[in-house]
C-alpha positions in Angstrom: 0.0 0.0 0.0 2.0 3.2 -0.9 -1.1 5.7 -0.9 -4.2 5.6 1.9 -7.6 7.6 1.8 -9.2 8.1 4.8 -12.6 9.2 4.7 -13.9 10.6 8.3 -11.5 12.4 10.3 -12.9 11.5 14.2 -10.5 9.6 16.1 -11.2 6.3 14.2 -10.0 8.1 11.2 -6.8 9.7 12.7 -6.0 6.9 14.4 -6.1 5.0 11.7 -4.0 8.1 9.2 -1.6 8.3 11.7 -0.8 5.1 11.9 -0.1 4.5 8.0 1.4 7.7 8.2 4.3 6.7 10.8 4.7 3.9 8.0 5.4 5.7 5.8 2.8 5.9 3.2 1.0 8.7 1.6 -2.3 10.0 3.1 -4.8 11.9 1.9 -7.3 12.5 4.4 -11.4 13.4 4.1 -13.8 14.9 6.3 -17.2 16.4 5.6 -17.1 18.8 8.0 -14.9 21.8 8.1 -13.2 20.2 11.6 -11.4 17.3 12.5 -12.7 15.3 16.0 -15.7 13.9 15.4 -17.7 13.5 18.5 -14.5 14.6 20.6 -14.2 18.1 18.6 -13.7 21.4 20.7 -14.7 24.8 20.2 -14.7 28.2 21.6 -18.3 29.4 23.0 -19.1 32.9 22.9 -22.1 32.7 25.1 -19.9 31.0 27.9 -16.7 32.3 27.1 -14.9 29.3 27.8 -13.3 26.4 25.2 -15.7 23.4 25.5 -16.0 19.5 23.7 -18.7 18.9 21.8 -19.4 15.5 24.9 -17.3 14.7 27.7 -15.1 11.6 27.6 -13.5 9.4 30.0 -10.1 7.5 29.5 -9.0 5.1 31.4 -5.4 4.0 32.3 -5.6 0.6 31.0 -6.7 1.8 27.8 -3.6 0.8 25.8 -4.5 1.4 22.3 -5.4 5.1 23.4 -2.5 5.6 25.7 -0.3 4.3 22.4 -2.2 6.5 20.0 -1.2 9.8 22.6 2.6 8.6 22.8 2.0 8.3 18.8 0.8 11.9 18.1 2.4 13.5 21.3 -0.9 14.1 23.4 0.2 12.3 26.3 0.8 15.5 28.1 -2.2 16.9 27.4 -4.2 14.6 29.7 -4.5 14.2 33.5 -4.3 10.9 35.3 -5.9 10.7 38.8 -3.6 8.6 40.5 -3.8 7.1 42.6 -7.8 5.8 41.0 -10.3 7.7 43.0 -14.1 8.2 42.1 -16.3 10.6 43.9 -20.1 10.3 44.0 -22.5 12.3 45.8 -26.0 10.2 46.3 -28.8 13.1 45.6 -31.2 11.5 47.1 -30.1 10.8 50.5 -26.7 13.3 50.6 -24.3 10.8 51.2 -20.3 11.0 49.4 -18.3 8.6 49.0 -14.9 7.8 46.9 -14.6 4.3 45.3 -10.9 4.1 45.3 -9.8 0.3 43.6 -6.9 -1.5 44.7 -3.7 -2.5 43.9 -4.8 -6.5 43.1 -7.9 -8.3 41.1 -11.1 -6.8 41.8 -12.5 -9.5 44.4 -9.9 -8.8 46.8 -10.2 -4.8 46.6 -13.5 -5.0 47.0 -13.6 -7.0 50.3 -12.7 -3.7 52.0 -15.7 -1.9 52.9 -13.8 1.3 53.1 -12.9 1.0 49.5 -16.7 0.2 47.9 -20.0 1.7 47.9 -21.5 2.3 51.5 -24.8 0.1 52.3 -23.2 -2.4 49.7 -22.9 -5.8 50.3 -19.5 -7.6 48.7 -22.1 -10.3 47.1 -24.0 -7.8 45.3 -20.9 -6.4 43.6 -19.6 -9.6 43.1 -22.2 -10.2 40.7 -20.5 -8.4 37.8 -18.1 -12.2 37.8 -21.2 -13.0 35.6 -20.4 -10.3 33.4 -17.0 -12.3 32.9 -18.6 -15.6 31.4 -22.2 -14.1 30.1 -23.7 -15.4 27.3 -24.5 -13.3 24.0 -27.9 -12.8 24.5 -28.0 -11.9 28.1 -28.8 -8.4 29.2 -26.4 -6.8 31.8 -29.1 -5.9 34.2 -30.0 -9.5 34.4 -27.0 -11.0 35.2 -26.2 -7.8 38.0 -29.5 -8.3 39.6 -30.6 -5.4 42.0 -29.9 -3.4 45.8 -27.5 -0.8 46.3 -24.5 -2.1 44.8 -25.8 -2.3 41.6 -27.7 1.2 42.2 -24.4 2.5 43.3 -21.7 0.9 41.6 -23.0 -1.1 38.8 -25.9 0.9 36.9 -23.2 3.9 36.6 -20.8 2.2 35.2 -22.4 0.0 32.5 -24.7 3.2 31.4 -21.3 5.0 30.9 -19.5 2.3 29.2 -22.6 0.8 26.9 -24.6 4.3 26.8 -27.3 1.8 26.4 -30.1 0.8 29.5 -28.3 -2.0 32.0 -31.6 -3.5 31.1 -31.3 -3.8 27.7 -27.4 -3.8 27.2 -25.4 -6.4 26.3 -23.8 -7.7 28.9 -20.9 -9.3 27.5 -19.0 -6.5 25.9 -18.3 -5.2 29.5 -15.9 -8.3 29.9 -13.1 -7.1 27.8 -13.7 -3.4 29.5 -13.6 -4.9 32.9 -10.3 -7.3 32.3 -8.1 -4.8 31.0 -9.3 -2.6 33.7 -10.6 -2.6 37.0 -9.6 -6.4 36.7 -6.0 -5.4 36.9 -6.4 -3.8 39.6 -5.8 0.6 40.5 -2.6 1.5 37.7 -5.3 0.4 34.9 -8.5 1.9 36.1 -7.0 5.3 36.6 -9.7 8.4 35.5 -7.9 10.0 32.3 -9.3 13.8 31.1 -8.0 16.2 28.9 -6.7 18.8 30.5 -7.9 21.4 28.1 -10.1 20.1 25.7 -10.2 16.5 23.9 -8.8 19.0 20.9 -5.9 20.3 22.3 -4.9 15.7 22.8 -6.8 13.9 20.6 -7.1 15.5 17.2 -4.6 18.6 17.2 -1.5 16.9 17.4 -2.9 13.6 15.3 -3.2 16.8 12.5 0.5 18.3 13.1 1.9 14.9 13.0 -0.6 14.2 9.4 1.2 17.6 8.1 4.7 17.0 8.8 4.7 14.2 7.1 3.3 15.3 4.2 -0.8 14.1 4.8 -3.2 15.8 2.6 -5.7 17.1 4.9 -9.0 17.8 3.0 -11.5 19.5 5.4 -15.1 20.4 4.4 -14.8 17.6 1.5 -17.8 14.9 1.6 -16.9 11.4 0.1 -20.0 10.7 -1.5 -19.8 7.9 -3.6 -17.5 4.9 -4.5 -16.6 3.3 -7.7 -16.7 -0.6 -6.5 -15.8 -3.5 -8.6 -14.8 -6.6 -8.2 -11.1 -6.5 -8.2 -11.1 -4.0 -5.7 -12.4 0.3 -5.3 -11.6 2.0 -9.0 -12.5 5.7 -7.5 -14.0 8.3 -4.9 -16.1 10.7 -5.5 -15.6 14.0 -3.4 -16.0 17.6 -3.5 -17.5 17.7 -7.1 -14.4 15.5 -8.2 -13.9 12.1 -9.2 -10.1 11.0 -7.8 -8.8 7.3 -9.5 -7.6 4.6 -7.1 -4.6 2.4 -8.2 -4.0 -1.0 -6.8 -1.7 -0.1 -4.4 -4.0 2.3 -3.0 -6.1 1.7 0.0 -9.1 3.0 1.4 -10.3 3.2 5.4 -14.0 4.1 5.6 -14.3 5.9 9.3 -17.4 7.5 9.0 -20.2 6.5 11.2 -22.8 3.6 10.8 -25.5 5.7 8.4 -22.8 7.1 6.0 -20.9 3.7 5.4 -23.9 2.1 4.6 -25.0 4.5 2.1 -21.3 4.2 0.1 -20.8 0.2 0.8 -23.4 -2.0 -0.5 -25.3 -4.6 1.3 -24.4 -3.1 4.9 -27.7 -1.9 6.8 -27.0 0.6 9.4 -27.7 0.1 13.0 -31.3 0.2 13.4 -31.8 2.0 17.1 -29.2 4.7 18.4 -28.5 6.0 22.3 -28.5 9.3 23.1 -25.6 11.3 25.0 -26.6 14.7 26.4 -24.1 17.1 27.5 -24.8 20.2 30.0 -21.9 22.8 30.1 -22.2 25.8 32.7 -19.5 28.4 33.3 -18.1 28.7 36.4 -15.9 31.5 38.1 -12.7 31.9 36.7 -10.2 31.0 39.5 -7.6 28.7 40.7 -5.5 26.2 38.0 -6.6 23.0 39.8 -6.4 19.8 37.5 -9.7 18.3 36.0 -11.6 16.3 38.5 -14.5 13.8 37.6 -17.8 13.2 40.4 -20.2 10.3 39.7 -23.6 11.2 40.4 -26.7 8.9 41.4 -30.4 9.6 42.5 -30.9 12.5 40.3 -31.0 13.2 36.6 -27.5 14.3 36.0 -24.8 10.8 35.7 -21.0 12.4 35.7 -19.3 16.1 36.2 -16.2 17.1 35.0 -15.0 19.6 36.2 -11.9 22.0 34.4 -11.0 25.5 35.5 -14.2 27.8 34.8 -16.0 25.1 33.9 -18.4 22.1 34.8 -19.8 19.6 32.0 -22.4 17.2 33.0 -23.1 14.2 30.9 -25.7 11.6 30.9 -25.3 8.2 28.7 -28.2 6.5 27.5 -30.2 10.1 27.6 -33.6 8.9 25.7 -36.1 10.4 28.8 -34.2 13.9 28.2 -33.2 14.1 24.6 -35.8 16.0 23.3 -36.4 18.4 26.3 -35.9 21.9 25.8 -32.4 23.1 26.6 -33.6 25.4 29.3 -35.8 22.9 31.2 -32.2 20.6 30.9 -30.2 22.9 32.2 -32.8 24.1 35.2 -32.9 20.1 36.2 -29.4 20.0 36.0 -28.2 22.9 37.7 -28.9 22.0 41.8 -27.5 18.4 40.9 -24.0 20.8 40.1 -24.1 23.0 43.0 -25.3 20.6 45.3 -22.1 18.0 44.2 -19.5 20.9 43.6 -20.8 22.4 47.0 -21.2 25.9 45.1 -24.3 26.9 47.8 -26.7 29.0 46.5 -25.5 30.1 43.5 -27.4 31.3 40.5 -28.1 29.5 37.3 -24.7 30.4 35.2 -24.7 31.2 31.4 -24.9 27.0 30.1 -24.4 25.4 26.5 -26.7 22.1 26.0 -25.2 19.7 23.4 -27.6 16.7 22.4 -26.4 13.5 20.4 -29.0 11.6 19.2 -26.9 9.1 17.7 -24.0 8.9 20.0 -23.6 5.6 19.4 -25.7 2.3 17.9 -27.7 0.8 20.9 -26.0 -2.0 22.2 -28.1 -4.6 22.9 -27.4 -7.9 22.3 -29.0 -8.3 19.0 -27.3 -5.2 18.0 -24.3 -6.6 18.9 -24.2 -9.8 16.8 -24.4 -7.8 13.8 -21.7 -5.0 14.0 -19.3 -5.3 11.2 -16.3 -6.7 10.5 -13.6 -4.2 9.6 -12.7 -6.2 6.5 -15.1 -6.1 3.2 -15.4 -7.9 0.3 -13.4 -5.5 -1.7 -9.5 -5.2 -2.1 -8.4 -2.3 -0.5 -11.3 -1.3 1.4 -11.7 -2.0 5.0 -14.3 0.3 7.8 -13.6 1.5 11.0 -15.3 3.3 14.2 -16.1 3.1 17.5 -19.2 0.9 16.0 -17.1 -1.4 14.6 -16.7 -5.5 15.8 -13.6 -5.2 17.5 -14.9 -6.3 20.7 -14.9 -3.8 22.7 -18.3 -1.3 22.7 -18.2 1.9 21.5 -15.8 3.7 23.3 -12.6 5.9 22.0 -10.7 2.4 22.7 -12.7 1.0 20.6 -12.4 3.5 17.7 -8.6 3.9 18.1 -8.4 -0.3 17.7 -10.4 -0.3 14.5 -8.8 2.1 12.9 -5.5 0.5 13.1 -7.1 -2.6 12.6 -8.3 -1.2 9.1 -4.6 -0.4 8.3 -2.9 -3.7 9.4 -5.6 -5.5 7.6 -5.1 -3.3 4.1 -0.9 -3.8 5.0 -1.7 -7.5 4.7 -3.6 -7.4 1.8 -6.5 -8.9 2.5 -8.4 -11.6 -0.5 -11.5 -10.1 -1.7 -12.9 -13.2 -0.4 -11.8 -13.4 3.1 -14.7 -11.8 4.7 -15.1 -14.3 7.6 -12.1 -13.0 10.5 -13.0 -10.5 13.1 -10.5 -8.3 14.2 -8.2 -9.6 16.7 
């Protein structure tokens, strides 16, 4: 492969141009819209006065693929590690705080300490996510984690962040790979990672400056809209009102997300239910150059803060109750469930920026999981990527760092047009 197009320039994508770029081959990237990021793009708002991400996301330590892709592009130092692991929560129904702090060793053992876990939970209620370890493809999460207050407390956070999809309806197994290269292994890999500044300033602005000096095309504001498919392979892409011809040695990543690959690849029907992903940003006083800090939230509407100089982002995964309420009625719900976690007293409802996803991400329920597709196609030189993606993880920024790199080991190899049978390892 001496020439790549990517088409989609979220982290998928630039994970994916990155990595062929560090090979050494040509890359021309595409992106519809006149940014790079995708769903982790940042922008200045004027009504808040304050650089904010379109969604808040949460790293974790153990994520490997991301903490490679950072060392790759030179982001590392834009992101915060909480170390030692530490979790706040504030329970809004009752007022109680506590810190879930994970230990050194497997998670059965750190969770033995009461001082460590969830107060009012009992160590076999949390040892019920074992069963997420061995569950079956058709099983639920919810079912397999039962009820009480650990779940309430511990589990029902953590699977609606991870899946963005209802415990009750989410497939429990893809929390097994999340769970064994994490909080399995114990407090180094289950370390809380945030941008310090914005996902921008980490994830996407150095993955461009590396793109550049090696010589990346970088086509911004240029919609892929059509492929020329045959048999031996892709003969062209059509973009920006022009037709650009493919060679054999050319390859081709597709990182766009579900709706847009099916319209350009045939015979792949989109995801057929999305989960929503509201985010609630208010402006803070100015003050102070603390590092970002994360609070977990139960009992009330609001599921995570994070909290950045200035600033305080509230997001809530699997959103479908509040998707399509009014911004104002949003932030006036969410606003007491801030000032009541941050301890900011009586203070008045700040200027606030609402940012709704509708399709965050495919719903992930087990039926919807058994269908996600392969990153290889049928065609030479094609292969897809995104979060979405089968690489066995859900759909999470590991996830769409994996199958982008994925699509360029499998295009390196040369895949047969009719190998369309291997997942991605």
């Amino acid at each position: 492969m001496t020439r790549l197009h990517v088409v989609g320039a979220g982290i998928a994508g630039l994970a994916a141009a990155t990595a062929a770029a560090t090979r050494g081959v040509r890359v021309v990237l595409w992106e519809a819209a006149p940014q790079a990021g995708g769903r982790c793009r940042s922008f200045d708002d004027a009504r808040l006065g304050r650089r904010i991400d379109n969604g808040n996301h949460l790293v974790l330590s153990g994520n490997r693929a991301t903490a490679a892709y950072l060392d790759r592009i030179g982001g590392r130092g834009e992101m915060h590690e909480i170390a030692p692991a530490a979790y706040p929560f504030v329970d809004l129904a009752t007022g109680e705080r506590w810190t879930l702090r994970p230990g050194r060793g497997p998670v059965p053992l750190w969770l033995a300490d009461p001082a460590r876990r969830p107060p009012g939970t009992r160590l076999g209620e949390l040892g019920r996510g074992l069963g997420l370890l061995w569950a079956g493809r058709r099983r639920a999460a919810a079912a397999v984690l039962g009820d009480g207050t650990g779940y309430a407390r511990f589990w029902d956070p953590l699977v609606t962040a991870v899946l963005n999809t209802d415990p009750a309806e989410a497939a429990a197994h893809l929390m097994r790979p999340v769970l064994l290269e994490t909080f399995a292994r114990g407090e180094p890999a289950c370390r809380p990672v945030i941008a310090r500044t914005g996902l921008d300033d980490a994830l996407v602005a150095p993955a461009l400056r590396l793109l550049r000096d090696r010589g990346a095309e970088i086509r911004l504001g240029a919609r892929v809209d059509g492929l020329d498919l045959a048999d031996d392979g892709v003969r062209a892409l059509h973009a920006a009102g022009e037709r650009v011809e493919l060679t054999p040695s050319d390859g081709i990543v597709l990182a766009t997300p579900p709706w847009i690959t099916a319209e350009l690849v045939p015979d792949h029907a989109a995801p057929a239910a999305y989960s929503p992903i509201v985010n609630a940003h208010f402006a803070l006083a100015e003050g102070g150059a603390a590092p970002p800090a994360l609070v977990g939230l139960v009992g009330g509407a609001a599921q995570w803060i994070f909290r950045r100089p200035g600033l305080a982002s509230v997001t809530v995964s699997a959103a479908d109750a509040l998707v399509d309420l009014p911004a104002d009625e949003l932030a006036r719900r969410f606003w007491p469930e801030v000032r009541r976690a941050l301890d900011l007293g009586d203070a008045p409802l700040p200027a606030f920026r609402i940012i709704k996803e509708k399709r965050a991400t495919p719903r992930q329920t087990p039926a919807a999981a058994a269908r996600r597709w392969p990153t290889r196609t049928r065609w030479r030189g094609l292969a897809l990527a995104g979060d979405w993606i089968d690489t066995g993880l859900p759909a999470t920024i590991e996830s769409a760092v994996r199958s982008g790199e994925a699509a360029v080991r499998t295009l390196a190899r040369g895949v047969a047009p009719d190998d369309t049978t291997a997942r991605i390892a």
